[in-house]
C-alpha positions in Angstrom: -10.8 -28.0 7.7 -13.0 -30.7 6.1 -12.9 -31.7 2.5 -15.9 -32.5 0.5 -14.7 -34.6 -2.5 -18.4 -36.4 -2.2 -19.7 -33.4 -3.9 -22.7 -33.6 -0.9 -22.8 -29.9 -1.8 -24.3 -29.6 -5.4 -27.7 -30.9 -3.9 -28.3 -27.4 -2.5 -28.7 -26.1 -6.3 -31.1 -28.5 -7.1 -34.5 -27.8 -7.9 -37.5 -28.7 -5.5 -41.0 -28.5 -5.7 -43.4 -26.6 -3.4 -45.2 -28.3 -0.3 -49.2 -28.6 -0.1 -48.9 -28.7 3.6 -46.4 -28.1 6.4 -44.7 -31.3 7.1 -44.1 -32.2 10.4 -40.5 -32.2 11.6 -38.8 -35.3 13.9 -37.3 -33.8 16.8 -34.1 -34.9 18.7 -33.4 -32.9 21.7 -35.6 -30.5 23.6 -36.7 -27.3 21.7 -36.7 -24.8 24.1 -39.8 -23.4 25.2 -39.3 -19.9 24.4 -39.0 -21.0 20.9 -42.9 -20.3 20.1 -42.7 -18.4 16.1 -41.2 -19.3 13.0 -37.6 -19.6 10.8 -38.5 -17.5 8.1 -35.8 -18.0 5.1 -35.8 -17.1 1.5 -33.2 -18.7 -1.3 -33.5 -19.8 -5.2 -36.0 -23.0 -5.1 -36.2 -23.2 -9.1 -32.9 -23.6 -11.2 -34.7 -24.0 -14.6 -37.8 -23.2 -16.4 -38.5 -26.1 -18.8 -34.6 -26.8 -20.8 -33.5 -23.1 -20.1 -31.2 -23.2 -17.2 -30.8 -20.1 -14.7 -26.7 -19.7 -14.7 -26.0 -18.2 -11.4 -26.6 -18.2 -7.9 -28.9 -15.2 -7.4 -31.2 -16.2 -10.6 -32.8 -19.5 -9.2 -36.8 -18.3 -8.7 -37.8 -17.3 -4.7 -38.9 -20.0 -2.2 -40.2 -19.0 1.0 -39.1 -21.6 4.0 -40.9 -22.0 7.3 -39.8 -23.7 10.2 -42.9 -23.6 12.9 -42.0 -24.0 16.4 -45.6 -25.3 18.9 -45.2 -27.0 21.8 -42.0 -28.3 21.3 -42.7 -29.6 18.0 -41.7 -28.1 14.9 -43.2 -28.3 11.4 -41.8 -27.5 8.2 -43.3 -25.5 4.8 -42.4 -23.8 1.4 -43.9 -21.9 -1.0 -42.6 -20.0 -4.6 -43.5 -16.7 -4.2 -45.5 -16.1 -7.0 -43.3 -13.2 -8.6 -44.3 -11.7 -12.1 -41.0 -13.8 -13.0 -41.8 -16.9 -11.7 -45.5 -16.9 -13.2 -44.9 -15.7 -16.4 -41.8 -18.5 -16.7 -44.2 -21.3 -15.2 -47.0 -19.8 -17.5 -44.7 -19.6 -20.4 -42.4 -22.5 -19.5 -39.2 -20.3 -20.7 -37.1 -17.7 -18.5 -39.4 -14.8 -19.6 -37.4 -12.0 -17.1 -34.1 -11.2 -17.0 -31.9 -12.1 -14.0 -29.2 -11.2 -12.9 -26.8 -13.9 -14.7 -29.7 -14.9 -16.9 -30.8 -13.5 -20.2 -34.6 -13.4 -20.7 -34.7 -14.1 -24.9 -37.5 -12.3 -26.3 -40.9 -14.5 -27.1 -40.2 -16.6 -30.2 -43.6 -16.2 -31.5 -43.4 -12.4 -32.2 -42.3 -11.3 -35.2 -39.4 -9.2 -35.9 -41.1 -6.4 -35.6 -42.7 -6.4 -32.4 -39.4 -8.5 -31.0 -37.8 -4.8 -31.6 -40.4 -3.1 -30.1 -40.7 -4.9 -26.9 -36.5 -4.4 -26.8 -36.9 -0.7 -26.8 -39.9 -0.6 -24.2 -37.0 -0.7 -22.0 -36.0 -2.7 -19.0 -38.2 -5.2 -17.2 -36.6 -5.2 -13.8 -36.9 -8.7 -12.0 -38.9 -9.0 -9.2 -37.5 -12.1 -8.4 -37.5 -11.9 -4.4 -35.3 -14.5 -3.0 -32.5 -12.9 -1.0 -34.2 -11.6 2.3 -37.4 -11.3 4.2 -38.2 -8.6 6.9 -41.5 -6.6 8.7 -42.3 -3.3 7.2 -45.1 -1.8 9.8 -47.3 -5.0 10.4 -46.4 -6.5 7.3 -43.9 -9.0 5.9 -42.1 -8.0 2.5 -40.1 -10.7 0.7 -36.9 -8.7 -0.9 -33.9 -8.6 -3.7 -31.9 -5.5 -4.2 -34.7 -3.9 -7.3 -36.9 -1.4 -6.5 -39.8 -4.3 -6.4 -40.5 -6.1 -3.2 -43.3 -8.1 -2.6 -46.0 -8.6 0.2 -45.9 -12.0 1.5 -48.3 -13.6 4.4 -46.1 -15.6 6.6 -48.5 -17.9 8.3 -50.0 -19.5 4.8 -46.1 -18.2 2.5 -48.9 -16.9 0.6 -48.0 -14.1 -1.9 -50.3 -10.5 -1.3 -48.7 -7.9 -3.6 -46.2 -6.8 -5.8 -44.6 -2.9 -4.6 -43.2 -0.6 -6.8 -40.7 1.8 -3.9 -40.1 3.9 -7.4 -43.4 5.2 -6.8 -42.9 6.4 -3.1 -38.9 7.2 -3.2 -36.3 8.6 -6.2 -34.6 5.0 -5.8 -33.4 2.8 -8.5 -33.1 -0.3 -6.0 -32.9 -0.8 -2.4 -30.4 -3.3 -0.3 -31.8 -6.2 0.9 -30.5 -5.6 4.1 -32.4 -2.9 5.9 -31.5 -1.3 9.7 -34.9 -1.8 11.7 -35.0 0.3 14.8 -36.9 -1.3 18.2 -39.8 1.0 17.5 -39.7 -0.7 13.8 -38.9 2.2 11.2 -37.0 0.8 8.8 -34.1 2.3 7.4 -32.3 1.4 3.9 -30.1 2.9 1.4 -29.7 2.7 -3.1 -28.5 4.9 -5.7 -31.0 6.9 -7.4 -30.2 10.2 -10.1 -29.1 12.9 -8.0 -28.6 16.5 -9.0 -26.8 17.0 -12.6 -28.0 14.2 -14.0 -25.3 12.1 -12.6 -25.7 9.4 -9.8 -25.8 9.4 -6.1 -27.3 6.9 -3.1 -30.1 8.5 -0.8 -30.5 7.1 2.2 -34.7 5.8 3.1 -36.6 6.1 5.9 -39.8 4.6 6.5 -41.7 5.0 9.7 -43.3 2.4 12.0 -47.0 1.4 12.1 -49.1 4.0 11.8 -52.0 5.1 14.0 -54.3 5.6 11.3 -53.3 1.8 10.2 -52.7 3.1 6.5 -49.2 2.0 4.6 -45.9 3.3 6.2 -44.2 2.7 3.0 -46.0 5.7 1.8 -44.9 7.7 4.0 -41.3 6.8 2.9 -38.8 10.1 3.1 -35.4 10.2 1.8 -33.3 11.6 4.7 -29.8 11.9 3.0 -28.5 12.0 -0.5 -24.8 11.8 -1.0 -22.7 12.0 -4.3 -21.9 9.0 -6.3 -17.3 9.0 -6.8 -17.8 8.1 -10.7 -20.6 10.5 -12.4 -22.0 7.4 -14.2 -21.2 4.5 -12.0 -22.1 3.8 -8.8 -20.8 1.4 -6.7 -22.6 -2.0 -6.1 -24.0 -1.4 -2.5 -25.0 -4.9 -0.5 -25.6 -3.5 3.0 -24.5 -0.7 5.0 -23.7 0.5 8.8 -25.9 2.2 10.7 -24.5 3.1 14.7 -26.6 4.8 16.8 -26.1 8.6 15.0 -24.0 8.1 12.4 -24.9 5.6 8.8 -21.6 4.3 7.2 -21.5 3.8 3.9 -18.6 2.2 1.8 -17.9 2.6 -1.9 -16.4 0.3 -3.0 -14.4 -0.6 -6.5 -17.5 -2.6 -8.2 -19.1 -0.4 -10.2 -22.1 -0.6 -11.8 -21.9 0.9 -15.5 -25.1 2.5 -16.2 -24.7 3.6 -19.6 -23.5 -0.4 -20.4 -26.6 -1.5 -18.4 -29.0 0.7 -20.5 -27.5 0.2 -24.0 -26.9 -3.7 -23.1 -30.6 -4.3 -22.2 -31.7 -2.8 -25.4 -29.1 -4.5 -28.2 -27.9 -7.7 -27.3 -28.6 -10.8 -25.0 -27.2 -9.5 -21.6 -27.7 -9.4 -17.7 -27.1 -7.7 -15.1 -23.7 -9.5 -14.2 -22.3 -8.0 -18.0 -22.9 -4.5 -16.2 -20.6 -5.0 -13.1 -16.8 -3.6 -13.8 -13.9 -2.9 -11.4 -11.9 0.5 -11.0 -8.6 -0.7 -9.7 -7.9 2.2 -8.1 -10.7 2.8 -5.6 -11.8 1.9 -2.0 -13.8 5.2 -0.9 -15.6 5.5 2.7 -18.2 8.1 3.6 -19.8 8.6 6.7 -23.1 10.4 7.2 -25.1 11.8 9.7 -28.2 10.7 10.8 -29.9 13.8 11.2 -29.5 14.2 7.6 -26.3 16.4 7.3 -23.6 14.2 4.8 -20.1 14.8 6.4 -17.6 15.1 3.4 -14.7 14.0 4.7 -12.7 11.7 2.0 -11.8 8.1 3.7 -9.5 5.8 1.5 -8.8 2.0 1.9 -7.2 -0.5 0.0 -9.7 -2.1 -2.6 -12.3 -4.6 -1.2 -15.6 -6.2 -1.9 -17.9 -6.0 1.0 -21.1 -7.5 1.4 -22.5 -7.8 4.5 -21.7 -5.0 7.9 -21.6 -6.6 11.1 -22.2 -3.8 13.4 -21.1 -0.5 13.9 -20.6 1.3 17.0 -19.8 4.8 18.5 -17.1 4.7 21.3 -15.4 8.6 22.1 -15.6 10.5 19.3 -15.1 7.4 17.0 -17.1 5.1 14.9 -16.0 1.3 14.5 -17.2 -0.4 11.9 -16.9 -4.5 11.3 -17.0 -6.1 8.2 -17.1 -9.1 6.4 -14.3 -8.0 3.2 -12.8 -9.6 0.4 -9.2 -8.3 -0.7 -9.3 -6.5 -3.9 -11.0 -5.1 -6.9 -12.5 -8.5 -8.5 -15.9 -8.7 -8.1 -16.9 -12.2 -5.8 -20.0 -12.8 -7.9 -17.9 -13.5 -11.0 -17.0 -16.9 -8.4 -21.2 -17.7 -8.1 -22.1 -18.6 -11.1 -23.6 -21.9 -10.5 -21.8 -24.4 -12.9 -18.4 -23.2 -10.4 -20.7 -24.3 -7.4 -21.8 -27.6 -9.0 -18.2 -28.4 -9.7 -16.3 -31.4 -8.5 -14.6 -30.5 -4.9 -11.3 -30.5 -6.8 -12.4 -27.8 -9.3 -14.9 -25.8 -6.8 -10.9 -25.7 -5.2 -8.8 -24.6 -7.9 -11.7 -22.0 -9.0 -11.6 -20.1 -5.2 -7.6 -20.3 -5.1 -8.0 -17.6 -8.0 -10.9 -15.5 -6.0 -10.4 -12.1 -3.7 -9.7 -13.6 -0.1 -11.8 -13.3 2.8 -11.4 -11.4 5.8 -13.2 -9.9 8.4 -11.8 -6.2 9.7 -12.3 -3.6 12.1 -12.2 0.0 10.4 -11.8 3.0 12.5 -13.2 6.1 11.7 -12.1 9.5 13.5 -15.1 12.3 13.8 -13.0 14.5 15.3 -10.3 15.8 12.3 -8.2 18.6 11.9 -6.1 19.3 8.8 -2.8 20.0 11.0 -2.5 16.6 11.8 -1.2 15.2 8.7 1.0 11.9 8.8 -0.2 10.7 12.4 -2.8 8.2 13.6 -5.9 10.0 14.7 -7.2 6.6 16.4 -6.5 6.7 20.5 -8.8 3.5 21.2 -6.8 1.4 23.2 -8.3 -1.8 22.2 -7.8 -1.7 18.7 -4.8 -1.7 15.9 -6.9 0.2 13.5 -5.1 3.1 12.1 -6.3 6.3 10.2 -3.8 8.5 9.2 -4.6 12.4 7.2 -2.5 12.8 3.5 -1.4 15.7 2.1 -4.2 15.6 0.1 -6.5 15.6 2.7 -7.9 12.0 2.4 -7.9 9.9 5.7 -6.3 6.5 4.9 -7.9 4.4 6.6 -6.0 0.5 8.2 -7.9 -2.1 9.5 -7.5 -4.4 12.0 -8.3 -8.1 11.5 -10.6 -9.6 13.3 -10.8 -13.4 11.5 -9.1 -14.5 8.3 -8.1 -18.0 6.9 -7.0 -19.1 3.5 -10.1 -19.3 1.6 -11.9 -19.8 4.8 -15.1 -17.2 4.7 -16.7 -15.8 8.0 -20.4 -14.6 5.9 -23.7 -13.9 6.1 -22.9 -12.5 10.1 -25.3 -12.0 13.3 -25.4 -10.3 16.1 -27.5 -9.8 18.9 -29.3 -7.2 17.3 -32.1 -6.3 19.4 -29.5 -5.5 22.2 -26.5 -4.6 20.9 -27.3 -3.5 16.9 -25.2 0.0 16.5 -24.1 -0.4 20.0 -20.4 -1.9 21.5 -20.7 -5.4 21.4 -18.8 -9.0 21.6 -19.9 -11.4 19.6 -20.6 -12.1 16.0 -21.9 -15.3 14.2 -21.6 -16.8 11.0 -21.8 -19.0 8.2 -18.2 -20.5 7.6 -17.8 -20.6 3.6 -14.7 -23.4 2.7 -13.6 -22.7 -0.9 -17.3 -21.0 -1.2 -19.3 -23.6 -0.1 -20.7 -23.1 3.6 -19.9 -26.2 5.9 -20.0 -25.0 9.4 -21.0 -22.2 12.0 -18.5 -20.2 13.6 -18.8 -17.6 16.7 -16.3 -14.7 16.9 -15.2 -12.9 20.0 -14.5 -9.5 18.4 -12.7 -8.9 21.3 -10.5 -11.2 22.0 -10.6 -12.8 18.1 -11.1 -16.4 19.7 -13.6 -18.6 18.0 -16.0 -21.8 18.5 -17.1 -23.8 15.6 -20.0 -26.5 14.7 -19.7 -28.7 11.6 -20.4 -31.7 10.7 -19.2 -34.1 7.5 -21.4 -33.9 4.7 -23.4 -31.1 6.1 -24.2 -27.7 4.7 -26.1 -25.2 7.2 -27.0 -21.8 6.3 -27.0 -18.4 7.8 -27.6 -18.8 11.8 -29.8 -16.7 13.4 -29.3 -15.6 17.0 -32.5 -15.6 19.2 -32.3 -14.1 22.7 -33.5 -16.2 26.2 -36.5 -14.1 26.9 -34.6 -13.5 30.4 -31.3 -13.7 29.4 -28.1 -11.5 30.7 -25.6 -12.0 28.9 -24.9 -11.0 25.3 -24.6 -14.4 24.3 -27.4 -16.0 26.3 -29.6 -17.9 23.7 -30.0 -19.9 20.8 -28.9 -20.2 17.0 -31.3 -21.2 14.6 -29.9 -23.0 11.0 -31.2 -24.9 8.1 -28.6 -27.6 7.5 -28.5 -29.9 4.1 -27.3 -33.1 4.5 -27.6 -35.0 1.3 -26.4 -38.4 2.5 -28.5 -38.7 5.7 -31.8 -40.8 5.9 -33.7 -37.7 6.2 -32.0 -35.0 4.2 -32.6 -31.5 5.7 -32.8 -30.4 9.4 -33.6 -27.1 11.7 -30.3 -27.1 14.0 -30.5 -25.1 17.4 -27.3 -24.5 18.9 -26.3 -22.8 22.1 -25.3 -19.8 21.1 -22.8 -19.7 24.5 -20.5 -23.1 23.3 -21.4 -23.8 19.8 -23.4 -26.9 21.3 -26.4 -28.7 19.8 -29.7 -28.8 21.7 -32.3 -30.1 18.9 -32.5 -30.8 15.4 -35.9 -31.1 13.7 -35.6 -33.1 10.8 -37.3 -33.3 7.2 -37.8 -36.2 4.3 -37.7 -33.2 1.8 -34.7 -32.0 0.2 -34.2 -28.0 0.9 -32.0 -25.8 -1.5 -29.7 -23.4 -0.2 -31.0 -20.3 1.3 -29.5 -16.9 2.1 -31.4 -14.4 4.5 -34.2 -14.9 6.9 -35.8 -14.2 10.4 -37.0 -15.4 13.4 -40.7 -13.7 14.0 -41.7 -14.3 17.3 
């Protein structure tokens, strides 16, 4: 495990300024010639507005990254997308919208009057796009987990439209990690006010490209609606499992208080991290079916945070679900605010010896259930260790098995083979390997046989790898990984790595003299 007492790291939550033109990249190696699209990545590019500071991770304003593959030459690109929040801050040089670990102050230049006024307008959700980027019909929609996504065109990063979902769906905010089925319909799922007044989570469907070439997001449906566990909190939902009939959902103990969130937007300087709490007691899983019927049967864990699904999968009569977990009830975000990131290696140490562990587990769950068979395991999969087991209350408690875990030693932000194996059995998963929270390799995970392969390198900080298929490819592993790697030290300080996704092994890098900030999601678009 390396060690990174340099402090390499805190250059990836620095700010950079935007490009004019796509720079070209110097290659080592031999791109491969299927490699003909782009690395599309999102991530904060902006970590201040004038002296006011954004404070945590997920607050830094949205650049767009491109990685152009042509010939076997690759250029680079970036671009703010120009968000209501990220004009108005430029335009006003002061954070003007509230993040999510960032108070917005109100203008100083209004009087006290129309300062309360403005307070009790209520709530100016952020737009700030800067987690994730994927197609809706023919069209590219740069994402965070509001209801606001925006329109981006991702041969020029330049920025079309601003979209309001409230005004096609009953949806407070959507995840920023959407299932998108081969034909392209596009499903996603956020809580929204359900019968009663109290909360719930619908689950959205929008269809493919249309004939008629008008917008499939307004023919956006809700297909399911299921009940929130706390009337007035809903849990903080990140992403979700969807196998090939079945969506699995997983509430877990991070709540998100409304009544705090509404009263705190109006009174005091607050953001959206002051609204997060943790019920100690919970861990709740529901399972619904896709044809719209919600199955209420009660599965309990242990508490964890959860993030990101790998896959899920159907396999006789039960559904597996993989996923990337962090023991217990404290919420991980508390751990992301950025002056923990841009601590010495000693202190960025000490602060993750205190934080939920990682782990990434295999849950069981049994569709078949009947109440007689209280106290025994209802899971007959011979591969697994997964257990679910029926209370005398009627709650399935469900144990996982554990597919990866080491001390402080995160397998995030996974990938799969999606296009073949997404909601289907599969074998491998690949990640970004987080040491003490800061991400300094790549791992591959035989979810089979739990063996792993690694690639890291000393004062080098990739990103999320994404997995692109050999057009004529067999195997579930044959092709490429594609990662943005920051290494601070190096004559050239940022690089596109391409890795075989079989052995971990490099084939090219395409290297860049300007500095790139960290970045979360993306996509490869062919």
């Amino acid at each position: 495990i390396f060690e990174h007492p340099a402090g390499g790291y805190k250059k990836i939550f620095e700010t950079v300024e935007e490009l004019s033109e796509p720079v070209p990249a110097t290659v080592t190696g031999r791109i491969p010639s299927f490699l003909k699209g782009s690395l599309l990545r999102l991530g904060p590019g902006l970590f201040e507005v004038g002296d006011e500071p954004f404070y945590h991770l997920f607050d830094g304003q949205a650049l767009m990254h491109k990685f152009d593959f042509k010939n076997g030459q690759v250029t680079y690109f970036n671009k703010y997308v120009k968000t209501d929040a990220y004009v108005r801050a430029i335009t006003e040089k002061r954070v003007v919208i509230t993040e999510f670990g960032t108070f917005a102050y109100p203008d100083p230049c209004k009087n006290i009057f129309s300062r309360f006024f403005t307070y009790f307008k209520g709530v100016e959700v952020t737009d700030n796009c800067l987690v994730n980027v994927y197609p809706i019909g023919e069209d590219y929609y740069a994402v965070t987990e509001t209801n606001y996504i925006t329109k981006v065109n991702t041969d020029t990063l330049d920025t079309l439209k601003k979209v309001d979902l409230c005004n096609y769906v009953n949806i407070n905010g959507v995840t920023a990690h959407p299932h998108i089925e081969r034909d392209g319909t596009v499903f996603n799922i956020g809580n929204c006010m359900g019968k009663g007044a109290s909360l719930a989570y619908n689950v959205v469907r929008i269809p493919p490209t249309q004939k008629d070439k008008s917008d499939p997001i307004e023919k956006s449906k809700v297909v399911v609606q299921f009940p929130s566990a706390e009337r007035f909190k809903p849990s903080y939902v990140h992403s979700f499992g969807m196998s090939e009939n079945y969506f699995v959902f997983v509430e877990t103990p991070v709540k998100i208080n409304l009544l705090k969130f509404l009263s705190a937007w109006s009174i005091r300087g607050s953001n959206y991290m002051d609204c997060f709490e943790s019920n100690e007691v919970l861990g709740v899983r529901k399972q619904t079916l896709r044809q719209g019927e919600y199955i209420d049967h009660k599965f309990r864990a242990a508490p964890i945070n959860l993030f990101h699904h790998i896959n899920t999968y159907e396999d006789n009569g039960f559904i597996v679900a993989d996923v990337c977990t962090w023991k217990g009830f404290e919420f991980v975000y508390n751990y992301l605010w950025l002056a923990n990131l841009r601590s010495n290696w000693e202190e960025v140490k000490k602060a993750a010896m205190m934080a939920p562990q990682p782990e990434v587990r295999r849950y069981v769950i049994p569709l078949d259930i009947h109440r007689e068979e209280q106290g025994k395991n209802l899971i007959c999969l011979p591969y697994t260790t997964a257990t679910a087991v029926m209370r005398t209350d009627g709650t399935i408690w469900l144990e996982p098995e554990v597919l990866f875990s080491g001390p402080r030693q995160a397998f995030e932000f996974p990938q799969i083979n999606y296009e073949k194996h997404g909601g289907k059995n599969y074998t491998y998963a690949y990640a970004l390997g987080l040491n003490h929270f800061i991400p300094d390799r790549i791992i591959k995970l035989n979810v089979k046989t739990k063996e792993t392969w690694v690639w890291q390198e000393p004062d080098s900080y990739p990103s999320e790898p994404l997995f692109v298929q050999t057009p004529d490819g067999v195997d579930e592993d044959d092709g490429v990984l594609l990662t943005v790697v920051v290494s601070p030290g190096a004559q050239k300080s940022g690089y596109m790595l391409i890795l075989n996704a079989k052995d971990m092994s490099e084939i090219a890098r395409a290297e860049v003299d300007c500095p790139i900030p960290v970045t979360f999601h993306g996509m490869y678009k062919k």
